[in-house]
C-alpha positions in Angstrom: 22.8 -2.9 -63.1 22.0 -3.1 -66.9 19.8 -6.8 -67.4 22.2 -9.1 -69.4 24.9 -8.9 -66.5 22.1 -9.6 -64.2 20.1 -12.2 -66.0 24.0 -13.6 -65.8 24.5 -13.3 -62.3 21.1 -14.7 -61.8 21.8 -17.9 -63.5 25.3 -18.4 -61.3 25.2 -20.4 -58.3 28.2 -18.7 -58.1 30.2 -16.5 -59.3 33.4 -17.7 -61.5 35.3 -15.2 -63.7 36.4 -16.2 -67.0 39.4 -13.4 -67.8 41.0 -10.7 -65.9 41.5 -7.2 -67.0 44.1 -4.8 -66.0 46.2 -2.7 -67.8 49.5 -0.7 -66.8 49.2 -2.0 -63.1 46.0 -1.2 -62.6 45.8 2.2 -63.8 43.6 3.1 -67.1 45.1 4.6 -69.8 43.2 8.5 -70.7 43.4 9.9 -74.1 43.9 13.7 -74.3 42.8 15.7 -76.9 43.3 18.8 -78.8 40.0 18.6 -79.7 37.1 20.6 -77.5 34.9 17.8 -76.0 36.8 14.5 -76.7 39.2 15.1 -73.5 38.8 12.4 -71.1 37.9 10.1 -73.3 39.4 6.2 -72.5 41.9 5.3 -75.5 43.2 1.7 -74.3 42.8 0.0 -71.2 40.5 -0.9 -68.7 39.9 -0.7 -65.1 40.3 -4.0 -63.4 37.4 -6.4 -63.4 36.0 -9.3 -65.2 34.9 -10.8 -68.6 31.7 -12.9 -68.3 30.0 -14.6 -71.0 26.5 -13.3 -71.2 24.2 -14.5 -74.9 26.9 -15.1 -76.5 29.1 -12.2 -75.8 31.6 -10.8 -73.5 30.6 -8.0 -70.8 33.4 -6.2 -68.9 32.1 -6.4 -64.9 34.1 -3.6 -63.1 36.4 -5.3 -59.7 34.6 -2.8 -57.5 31.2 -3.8 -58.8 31.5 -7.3 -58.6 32.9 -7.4 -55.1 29.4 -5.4 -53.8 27.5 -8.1 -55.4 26.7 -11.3 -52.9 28.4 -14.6 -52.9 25.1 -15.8 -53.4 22.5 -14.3 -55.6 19.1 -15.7 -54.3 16.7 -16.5 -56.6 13.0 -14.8 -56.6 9.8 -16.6 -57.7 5.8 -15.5 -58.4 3.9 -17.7 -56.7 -0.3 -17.5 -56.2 -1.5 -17.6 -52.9 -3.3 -20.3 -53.6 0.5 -22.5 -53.8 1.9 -20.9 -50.9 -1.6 -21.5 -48.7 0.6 -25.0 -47.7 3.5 -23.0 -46.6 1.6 -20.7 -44.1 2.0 -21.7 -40.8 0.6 -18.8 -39.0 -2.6 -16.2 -40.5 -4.1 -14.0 -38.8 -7.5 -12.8 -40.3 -8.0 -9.1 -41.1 -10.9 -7.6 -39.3 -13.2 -5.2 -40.7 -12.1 -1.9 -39.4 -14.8 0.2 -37.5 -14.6 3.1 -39.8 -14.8 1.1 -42.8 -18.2 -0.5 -41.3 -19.6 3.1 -39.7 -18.7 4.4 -43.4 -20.2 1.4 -45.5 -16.8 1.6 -47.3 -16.0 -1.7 -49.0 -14.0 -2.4 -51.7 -11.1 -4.7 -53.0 -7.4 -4.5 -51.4 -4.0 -5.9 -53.2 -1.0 -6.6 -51.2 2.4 -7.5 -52.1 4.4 -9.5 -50.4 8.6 -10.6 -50.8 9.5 -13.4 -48.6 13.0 -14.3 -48.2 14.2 -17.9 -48.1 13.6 -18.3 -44.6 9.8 -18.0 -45.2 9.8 -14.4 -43.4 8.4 -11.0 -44.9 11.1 -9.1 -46.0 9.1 -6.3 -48.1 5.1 -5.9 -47.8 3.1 -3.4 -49.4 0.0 -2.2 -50.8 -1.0 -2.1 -54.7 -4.3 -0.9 -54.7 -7.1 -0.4 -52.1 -8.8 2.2 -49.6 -6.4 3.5 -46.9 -8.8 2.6 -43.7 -9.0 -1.3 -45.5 -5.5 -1.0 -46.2 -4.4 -0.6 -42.8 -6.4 -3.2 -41.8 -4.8 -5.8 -44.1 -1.5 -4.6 -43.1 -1.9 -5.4 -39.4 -2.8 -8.6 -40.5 -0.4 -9.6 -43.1 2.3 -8.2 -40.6 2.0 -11.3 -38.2 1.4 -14.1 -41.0 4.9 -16.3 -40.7 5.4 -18.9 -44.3 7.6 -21.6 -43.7 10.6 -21.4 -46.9 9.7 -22.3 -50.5 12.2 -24.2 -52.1 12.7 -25.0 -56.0 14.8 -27.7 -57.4 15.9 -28.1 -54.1 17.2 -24.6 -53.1 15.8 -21.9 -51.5 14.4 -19.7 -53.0 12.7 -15.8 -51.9 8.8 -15.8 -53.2 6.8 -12.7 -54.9 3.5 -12.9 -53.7 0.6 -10.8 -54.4 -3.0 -11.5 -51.9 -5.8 -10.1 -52.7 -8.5 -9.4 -50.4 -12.6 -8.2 -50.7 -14.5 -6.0 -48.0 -17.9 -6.6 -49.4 -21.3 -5.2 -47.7 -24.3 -7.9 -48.0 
C-alpha cells in the first residue's frame, strides 16, 4: 500500500468513509482509442471504493482493498529493552554453545523481535551475528513470554531489537 493511505489508516481507530464512488452501477467506464497505445485507458468513472482525507487531500481507496484491510489496525512501537525489561515475565538465558567455546568464537548477536498485543512473539529474527551464537540466542528468545505493552491506554504490538555479547576473558 502506497504510505499516505497507510499513515491514514494508521491514525483511524476505525475506519469511517467520507464519500462513495460508483459510477454506471458499478461498472467503469473504458475509453477506446484510435490511437496505438492509449486503448484501455479509464476516461470517466471509477471502480467502487472510498474517498479519504489524507494531508489535506482526497485518495480514492478501492471497495475490494478496503474490505482486506482489518477492522482494527494495531498500532506498532520501538521500544528498548531496557523499557520492556518490566514486561518480561519469563527469560530464559542463552547458553554459550559448545562449538562456539571449543572454537573461541565470540562476538556480538542482534535480534529482532515483533510482539503482538498480547505480549507474545509473533516475528523473531536475527540482524547480525555468527550462525552457531545465533542459534543459541534463538533457542532462548523463543521461550521468553512479555506480558502486553499498552499506550494511551490501548494495546499496542512492540518492535524490539536485543542485543547480546559472547565475549572470551
Amino acid at each position: 500500500m502506497n504510505a499516505p493511505l497507510d499513515h491514514f489508516l494508521n491514525c483511524m481507530n476505525q475506519i469511517v468513509p467520507l464519500y462513495t464512488a460508483a459510477f454506471q452501477g458499478g461498472a467503469p467506464t473504458i475509453l477506446m482509442s484510435l490511437k496505438p497505445g492509449e486503448n484501455g485507458k479509464q476516461a470517466a468513472g471509477d471502480l467502487d471504493g472510498f474517498f479519504i482525507y489524507d494531508l489535506g487531500g482526497f485518495r480514492f481507496i478501492p471497495y475490494e482493498i478496503l474490505m482486506k484491510l482489518p477492522s482494527e489496525r494495531p498500532v506498532r512501537i520501538a521500544l528498548d529493552m531496557r523499557v520492556m525489561e518490566s514486561k518480561l515475565i519469563t527469560k530464559t538465558p542463552v547458553q554459550m554453545p559448545q562449538e562456539a567455546l571449543k572454537k573461541r568464537i565470540g562476538g556480538r548477536v542482534v535480534v529482532q523481535l515483533i510482539l503482538d498485543v498480547r505480549g507474545n512473539i509473533k516475528e523473531l529474527k536475527v540482524l547480525e551475528g555468527n550462525p552457531i551464537l545465533s542459534a543459541a540466542v534463538l533457542d532462548s528468545v523463543k521461550q521468553w513470554r512479555f506480558g502486553p505493552t499498552k499506550s494511551d491506554g490501548d494495546p499496542v504490538e512492540v518492535d524490539l531489537r536485543v542485543p547480546f555479547s559472547f565475549d572470551f576473558f
